[in-house]
C-alpha positions, 0 to 999 in steps of 0.5 A: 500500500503507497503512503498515504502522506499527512500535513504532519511532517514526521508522519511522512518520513521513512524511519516512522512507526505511525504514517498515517496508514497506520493509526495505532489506538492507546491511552495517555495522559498529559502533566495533568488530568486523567487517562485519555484515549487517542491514536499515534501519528508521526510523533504526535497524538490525536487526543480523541477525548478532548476530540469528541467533547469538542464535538469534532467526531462523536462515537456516544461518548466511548472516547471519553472513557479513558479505555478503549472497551467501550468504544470497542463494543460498538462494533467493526462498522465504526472502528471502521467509521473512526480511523476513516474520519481521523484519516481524512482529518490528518491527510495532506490537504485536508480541507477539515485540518483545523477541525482537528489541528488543536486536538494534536499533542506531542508524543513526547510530552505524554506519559502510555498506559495500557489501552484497554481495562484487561479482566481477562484474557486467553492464553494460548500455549502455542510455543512448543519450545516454551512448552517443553520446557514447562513441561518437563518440569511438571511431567519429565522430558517424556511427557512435556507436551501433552497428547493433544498439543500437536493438534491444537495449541491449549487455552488456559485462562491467564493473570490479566494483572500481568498485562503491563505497559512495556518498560514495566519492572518484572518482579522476580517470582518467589516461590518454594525449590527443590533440588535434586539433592536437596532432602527439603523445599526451600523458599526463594527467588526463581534461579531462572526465566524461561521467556515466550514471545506474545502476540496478543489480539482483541476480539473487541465485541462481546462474546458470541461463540466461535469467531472468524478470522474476518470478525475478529 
């Protein structure tokens, strides 16, 4: 797909993360004030929060919120709807940039957060090399993985407070060890962390049963 060049020149160069094909939805605050929503352009944000109060773009007050969930609930048709508007707003030439030209913040004076208030989540088991090892451990090398892994990666409900902002300290777990020669458990600090790359996905709407790749 060409780039799709915007009056905000950082959004234009090569070296950039967020041109304007590609909107990134999250959540920041500023000095002061609270959590807003807001989606990433060049080195600047589009504050959809103060965006929608000013009634530049109305999506039923779901950008005001502070979390993406809301706004979520609404459904593909105006996800859709929201990144065409922003897009036409932000584009080179734009007839309507004014609109929106006072709701753009730097990027650098903003402080990320998580998008979206996470309660649950699925977690997939779908690395076998992370899989094995686990596996040994609670089951010895010859019954790492179970029967069924090969066929279909296993889902298991995971610790939503473990979801964080990147950049986020990671608590080194304590917990009760035995080694091979040792006669009694010990409580202390893990000796090692077996780390598993992620890759997460919001399916966005309520549940509804089985969901298509072209739902999701």
């Amino acid at each position: 797909m060409p780039l799709i060049r915007s009056w905000i020149d950082s959004a234009n160069t090569p070296e950039t993360d967020f041109p304007l094909n590609n909107l990134p939805c999250g959540v920041f605050s500023l000095g002061v004030g609270g959590k807003r929503c807001g989606m990433a352009i060049g080195d600047h944000i589009v504050d959809l929060h103060d965006a929608e109060e000013a009634g530049v773009i109305d999506f039923d007050g779901t950008l005001q919120t502070g979390a993406w969930n809301a706004f979520m609930a609404l459904g593909p048709a105006e996800w859709v709807r929201l990144r065409s508007e922003v897009t036409a707003f932000l584009a080179e030439g734009s007839a309507t940039r004014g609109r929106i030209e006072n709701h753009v913040v730097d990027m650098a004076n903003a402080t990320l957060h998580l998008p979206f208030n996470v309660t649950e989540y699925t977690d997939f088991y779908a690395s076998k090399n992370h899989a094995l090892n686990v596996g040994t451990m609670f089951r010895g090398p010859e019954n790492a993985l179970p029967p069924n892994w090969l066929s279909i990666p296993i889902g298991y409900n995971g610790r939503a407070s473990s979801v964080v902002v990147s950049g986020t300290d990671v608590t080194r777990p304590n917990g009760q060890l035995k080694g091979p020669d040792d006669d009694l458990p010990r409580f202390g600090p893990s000796a090692r962390f077996d780390l598993e790359l992620e890759l997460g996905a919001v399916v966005g709407t309520p549940s509804s049963g089985m969901v298509s790749v072209a739902e999701a």
